[in-house]
N, C-alpha and C positions, 0 to 999 in steps of 0.2 A: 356660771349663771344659768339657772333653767330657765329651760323654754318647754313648750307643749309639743309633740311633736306632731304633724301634717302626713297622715300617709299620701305618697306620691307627688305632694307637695316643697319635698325641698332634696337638693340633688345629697349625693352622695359628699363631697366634697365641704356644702353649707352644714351638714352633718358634722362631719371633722372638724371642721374651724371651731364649732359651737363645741365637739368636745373640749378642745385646746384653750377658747375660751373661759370655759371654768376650771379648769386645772391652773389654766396661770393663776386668774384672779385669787383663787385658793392658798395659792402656794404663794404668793407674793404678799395676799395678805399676812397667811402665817410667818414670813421670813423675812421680807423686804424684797426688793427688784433686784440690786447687786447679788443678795445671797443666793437667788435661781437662778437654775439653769437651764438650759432646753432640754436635757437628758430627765432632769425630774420635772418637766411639766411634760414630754412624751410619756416618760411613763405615769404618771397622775391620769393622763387622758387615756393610754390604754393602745398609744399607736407608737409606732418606728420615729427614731428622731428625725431619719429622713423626711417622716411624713410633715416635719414640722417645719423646718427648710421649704421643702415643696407648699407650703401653702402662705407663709411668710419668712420674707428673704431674710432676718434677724428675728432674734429676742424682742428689741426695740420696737421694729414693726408690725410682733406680735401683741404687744402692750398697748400700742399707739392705735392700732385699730382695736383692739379692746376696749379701750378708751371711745372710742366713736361709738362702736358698737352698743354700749352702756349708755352711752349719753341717748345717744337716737332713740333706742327703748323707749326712756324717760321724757324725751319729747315727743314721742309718740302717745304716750299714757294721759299727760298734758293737752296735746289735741283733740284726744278723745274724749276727755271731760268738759272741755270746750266744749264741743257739736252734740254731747248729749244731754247738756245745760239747755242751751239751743234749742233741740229738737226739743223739752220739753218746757219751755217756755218760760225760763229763768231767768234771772238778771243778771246782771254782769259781777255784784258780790256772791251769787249765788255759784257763778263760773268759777272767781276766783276760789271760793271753799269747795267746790268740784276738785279744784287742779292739786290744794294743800291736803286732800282725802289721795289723790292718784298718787301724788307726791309719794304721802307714809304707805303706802300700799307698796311701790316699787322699793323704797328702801328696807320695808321690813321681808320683800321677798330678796333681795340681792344686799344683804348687809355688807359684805365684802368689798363688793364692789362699790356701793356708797363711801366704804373708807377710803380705800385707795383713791377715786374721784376726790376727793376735800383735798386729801393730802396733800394729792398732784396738782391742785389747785393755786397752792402758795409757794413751789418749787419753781425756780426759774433758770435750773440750769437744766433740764431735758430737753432732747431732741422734739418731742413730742409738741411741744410747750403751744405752739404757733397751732396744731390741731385741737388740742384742748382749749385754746380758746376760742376756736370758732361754734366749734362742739357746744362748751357753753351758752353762747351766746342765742344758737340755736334753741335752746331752752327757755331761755329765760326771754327772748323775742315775742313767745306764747302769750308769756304772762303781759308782757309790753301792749302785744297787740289788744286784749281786753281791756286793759286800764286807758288807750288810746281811744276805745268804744265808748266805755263807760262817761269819761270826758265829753269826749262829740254829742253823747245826748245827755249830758247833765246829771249823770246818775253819781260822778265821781267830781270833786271841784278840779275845775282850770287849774290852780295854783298848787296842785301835784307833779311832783320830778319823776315824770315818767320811768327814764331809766331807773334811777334812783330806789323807789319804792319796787317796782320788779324784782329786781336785785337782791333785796333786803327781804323780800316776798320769800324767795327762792334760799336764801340763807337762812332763814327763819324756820323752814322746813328740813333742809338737812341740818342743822345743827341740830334742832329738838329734836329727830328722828336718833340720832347719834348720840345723844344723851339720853333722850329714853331707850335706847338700845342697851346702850354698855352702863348706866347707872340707875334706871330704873325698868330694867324687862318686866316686871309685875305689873307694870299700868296695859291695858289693850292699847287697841289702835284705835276705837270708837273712842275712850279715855285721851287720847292723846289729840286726836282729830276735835274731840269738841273744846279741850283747850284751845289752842289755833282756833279756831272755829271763834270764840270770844273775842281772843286779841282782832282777829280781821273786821270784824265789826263792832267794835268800840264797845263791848260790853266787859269790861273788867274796873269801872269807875264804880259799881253799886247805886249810880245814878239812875233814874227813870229813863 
């Protein structure tokens, strides 16, 4: 997964991990988790397998906080379009088409790791399984929390399933992401965002 890099802002060590990070997510996506190894995700990353042990005690808990790692990004991305909906004095649907723009922004920069995320989403015999869902939950809480707004002053009706619609929010976005990724790469992301963009505000009736 890239990131930007911070001169003198991140140690030595947060360096490592982030290489390690994208070498698995790489090599897991191309292969699967059982068919890697830690000798080809050290070398992918460019360090000693050693170095891979010393920063996570297993394979597993290099995945697992991979996992975290990737999630947190993505609700980070999400909060951020929150507060700059916010500071620029938009509404609560305007939030929500903030979050499903921040959404296809991080999946179309980390497509790898949006796969792996869905996959591991419907797996339930991993160790991980209990992190990954709070991970999620973490995310999609974002979207909760606006449509919890929205309600309290009247902008969204009462008689919406809070959890429910977040959820569907939040699937709505990585699956089209994932099909415009791997079935139609030729549409942009302006093209795919103002689709979404329609369905979240009831514009695909042709009605006034």
């Amino acid at each position: 997964m890239e990131s930007s890099t911070a001169p003198g802002g991140r140690t030595r060590r947060e360096a490592t991990r982030q290489k390690l990070y994208e070498a698995a997510v790489t090599l897991i996506a191309e292969q699967g988790f059982s068919a890697t190894t830690v000798d080809e995700i050290a070398e992918r990353a460019g360090v000693a397998k050693g170095t891979v042990y010393y920063n996570f005690a297993s394979k597993s808990v290099l995945f697992e906080e991979l996992l975290r790692h990737g999630v947190g990004l993505l609700t980070a991305s999400l909060r951020e379009a929150v507060e700059d909906t916010a500071r620029n004095g938009g509404s609560k649907v305007d939030a929500l088409d903030a979050m499903i723009r921040a959404g296809l922004v991080f999946m179309d920069r980390y497509p790898s790791f949006t796969q792996l995320y869905v996959a591991e989403l419907w797996r339930t015999n991993r160790a991980w399984q209990s992190t990954l869902m709070v991970v999620r939950q973490q995310a999609v809480a974002v979207v909760e929390g606006v449509l919890r707004e929205g309600v309290d002053n009247g902008e969204f009706s009462a008689e919406i399933d809070v959890q429910l619609t977040a959820a569907a929010l939040v699937g709505m976005v990585l699956v089209a992401a994932l099909d415009w990724q791997a079935f139609q790469p030729e549409r942009s992301l302006d093209d795919v965002h103002s689709a979404l963009s329609r369905l979240l505000q009831g514009r695909v009736s042709g009605r006034p």
